[in-house]
N, C-alpha and C positions, 0 to 999 in steps of 0.2 A: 202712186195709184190711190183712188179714193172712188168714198160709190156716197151718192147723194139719193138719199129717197124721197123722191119728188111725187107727185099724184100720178096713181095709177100702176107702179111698176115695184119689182120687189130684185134683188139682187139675186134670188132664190128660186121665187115661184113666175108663173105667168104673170102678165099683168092684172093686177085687181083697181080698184077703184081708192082703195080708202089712205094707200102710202106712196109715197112720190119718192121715186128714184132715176135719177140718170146713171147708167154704169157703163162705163168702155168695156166693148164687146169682149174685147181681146183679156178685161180683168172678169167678166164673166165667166171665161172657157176656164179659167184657171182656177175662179174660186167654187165653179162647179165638181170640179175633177178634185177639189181640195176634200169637198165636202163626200164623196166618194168614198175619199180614199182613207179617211183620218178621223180616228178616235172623236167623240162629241168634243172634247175639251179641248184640242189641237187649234192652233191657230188656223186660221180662214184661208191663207194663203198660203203659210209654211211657217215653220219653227223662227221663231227669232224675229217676227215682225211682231210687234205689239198693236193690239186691233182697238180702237177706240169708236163707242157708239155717240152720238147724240141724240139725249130724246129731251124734247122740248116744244115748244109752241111758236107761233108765228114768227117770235123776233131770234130765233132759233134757225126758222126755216128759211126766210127769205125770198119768199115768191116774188116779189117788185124786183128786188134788183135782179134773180135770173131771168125773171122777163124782160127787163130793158137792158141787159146785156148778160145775155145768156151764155157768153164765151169763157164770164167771168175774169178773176181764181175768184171763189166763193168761198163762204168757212172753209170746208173741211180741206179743199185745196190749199188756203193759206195755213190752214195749221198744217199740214204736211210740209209745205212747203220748212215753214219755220223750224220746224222739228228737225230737219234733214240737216237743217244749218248750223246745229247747235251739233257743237262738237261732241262726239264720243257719245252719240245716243243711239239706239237701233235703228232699225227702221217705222215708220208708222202709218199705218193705213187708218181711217177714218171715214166713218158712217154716218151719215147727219139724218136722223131716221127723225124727221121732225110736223109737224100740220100745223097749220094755221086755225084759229079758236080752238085749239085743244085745252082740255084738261086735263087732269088722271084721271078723273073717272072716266070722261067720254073715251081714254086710249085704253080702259081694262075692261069697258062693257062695252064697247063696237066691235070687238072681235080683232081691232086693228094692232095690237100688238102680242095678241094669240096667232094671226096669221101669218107674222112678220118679224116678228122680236124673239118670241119663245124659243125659235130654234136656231140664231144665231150661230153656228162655231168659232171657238177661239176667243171669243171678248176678252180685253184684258182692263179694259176701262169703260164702266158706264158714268157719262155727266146726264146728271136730271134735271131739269129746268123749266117745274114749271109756278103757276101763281097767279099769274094775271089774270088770265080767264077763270080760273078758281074764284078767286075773291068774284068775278062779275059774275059768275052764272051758277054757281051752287049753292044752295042754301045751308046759315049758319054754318059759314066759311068757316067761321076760326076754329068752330068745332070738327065738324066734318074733315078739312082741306091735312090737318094731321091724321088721321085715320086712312084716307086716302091714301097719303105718301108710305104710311107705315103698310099697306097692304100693295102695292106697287114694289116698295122692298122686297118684300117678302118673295112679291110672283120672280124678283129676278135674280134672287140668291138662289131661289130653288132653279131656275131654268139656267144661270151662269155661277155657278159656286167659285169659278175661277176667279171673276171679275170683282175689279174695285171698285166701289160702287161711289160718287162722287158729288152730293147736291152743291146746286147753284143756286147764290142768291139772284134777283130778277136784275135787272137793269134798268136806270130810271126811267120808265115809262108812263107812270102817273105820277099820281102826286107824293109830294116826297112822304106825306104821310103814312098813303096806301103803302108806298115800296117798304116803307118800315117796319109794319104791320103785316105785310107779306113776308117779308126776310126773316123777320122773330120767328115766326112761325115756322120759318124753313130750316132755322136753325135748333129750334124746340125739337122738330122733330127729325133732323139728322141726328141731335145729338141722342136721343131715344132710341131711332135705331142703328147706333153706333158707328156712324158714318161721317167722313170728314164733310167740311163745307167748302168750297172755292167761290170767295167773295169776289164775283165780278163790278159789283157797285161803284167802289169807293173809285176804280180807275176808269168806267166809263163818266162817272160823275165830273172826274176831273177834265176830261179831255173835252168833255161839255163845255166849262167852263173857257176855256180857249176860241170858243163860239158855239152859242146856246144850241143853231141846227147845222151845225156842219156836220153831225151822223146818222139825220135822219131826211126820209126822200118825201118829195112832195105829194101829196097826192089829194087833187081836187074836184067835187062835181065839176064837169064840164057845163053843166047848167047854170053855175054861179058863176062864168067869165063873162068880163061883160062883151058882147056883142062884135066890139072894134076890135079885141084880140082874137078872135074868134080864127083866122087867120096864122095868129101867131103859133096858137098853142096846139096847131094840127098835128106837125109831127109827133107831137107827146102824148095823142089822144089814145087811149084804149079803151075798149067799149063806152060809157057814159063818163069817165072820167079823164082826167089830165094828171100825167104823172111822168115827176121830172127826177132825176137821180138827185140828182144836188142845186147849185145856188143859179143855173142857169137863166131862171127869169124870174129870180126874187127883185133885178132892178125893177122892174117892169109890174110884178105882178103881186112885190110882197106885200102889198098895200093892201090886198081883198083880207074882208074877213075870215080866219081860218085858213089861212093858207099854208101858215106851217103848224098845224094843229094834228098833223099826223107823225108821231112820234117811231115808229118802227124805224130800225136800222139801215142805211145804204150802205154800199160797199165798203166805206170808208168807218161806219160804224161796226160790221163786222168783222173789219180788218182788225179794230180795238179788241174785239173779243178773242179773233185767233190770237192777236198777239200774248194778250194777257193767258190763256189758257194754254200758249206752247211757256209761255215764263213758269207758270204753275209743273205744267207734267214735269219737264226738264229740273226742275228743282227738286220734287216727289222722287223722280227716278235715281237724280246723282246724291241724294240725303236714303234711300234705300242702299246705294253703294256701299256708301262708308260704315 
């Protein structure tokens, strides 16, 4: 069972506008009656499932690919998935509480994780992820973007004292320099406020390297094709743009300028991330055992 926050819907409240969730009804009734009936600190669903949150930004969230196949398995699906299969682990349910152009500040002063995050039950794992948008839209990133995270800590040890709180470095989505200069700084300030890091870089970077875009999806004005595919690129068309999961009409089309110039993750790219972050938990949990 897993609940994705998608635009508009909250696992908890009526639908609002600013958090995006898909949740199967039938884990709705359950984690409604859960929250009823059970202590703030109780897990979401019942004793013994371990609840994990995401909160992060675009490459996080994944809007492209539940658009172009919205049946999925998505993140939190596959890390469920994976988690199930790894022997002698509990169970795990997973939240992918995530927005596209996010930052932390715009999730601590929109009200969007006061309305949504604050009252969680049961967390037993927050991963934070974010960077990107920091570095592009705040000013005196480097100074600021630590204060930031250091006060995002804070709101969630006071609102989850249960949970582990867990930052993420970004995945290469600029330049390697930026990613660099983002990661330090993520790592500056986990380790300030005393929290581990889970380096997902090093093993998206590799699987890159096996083919530069085979984990990210296309996506192109529809106004820069030229004319004669006009035809072609119909079925992929959504509003002004052309957007393709994978290498389907790189023979054809990978020749236009900018074509694979949009870096976010497809399915295939976030399957890299569940994988690597069910490798992480599963290691954290059976190194807690011994």
């Amino acid at each position: 069972m897993h609940s994705t926050l998608m635009k508009g819907q909250s696992p908890m409240r009526l639908p609002c506008s600013s958090w995006c969730s898909f949740v199967a009804p039938l884990w709705v009734g359950v984690f409604l009656v859960a929250i009823a009936g059970s202590p703030q600190n109780a897990h979401a669903v019942h004793d013994g499932m371990h609840q994990v949150l995401l909160l992060g930004d675009s490459t996080t969230e994944g809007s492209v690919p539940r658009r172009l196949k919205p049946e999925g398995p998505h993140l939190e699906r596959v890390l469920e998935q994976l988690l199930a299969a790894e022997e002698g682990l509990p169970p795990f349910q997973v939240t992918n509480s995530s927005q596209g152009g996010e930052t932390i500040r715009r999730l601590l002063d929109s009200g969007r994780y006061e309305r949504n995050g604050a009252d969680l039950p049961g967390l037993d794992y927050i991963f934070i992820r974010y960077g990107i948008n920091d570095r592009a839209k705040i000013e005196n990133f480097v100074e600021n973007f630590p204060k930031h995270f250091a006060e995002l800590c804070e709101r969630l040890r006071s609102d989850h004292p249960n949970a582990e709180l867990i930052a993420m470095t970004v995945i290469p989505f600029s330049s390697e320099e930026a990613s660099e200069e983002i990661n330090g700084l993520i790592r500056n300030a986990a380790a300030k406020a005393g929290i581990d890091v889970f380096d997902i870089y090093p093993r998206y970077k590799d699987e890159l390297s096996k083919g530069p875009n085979a984990l990210n999806y296309r996506r192109y004005d529809l106004g820069k094709v030229p004319t004669k595919y006009l035809e072609l690129v119909e079925p992929f068309v959504h509003g002004d743009r052309v957007e393709v999961m994978g290498n389907e009409l790189d023979a054809i089309l990978g020749g236009l300028p900018g074509w694979y110039s949009d870096r976010h993750p497809n399915l295939a790219g976030y399957n890299v991330i569940a994988d690597e972050t069910a490798k992480y938990l599963a290691r954290r949990l059976r190194e807690k055992a011994n």
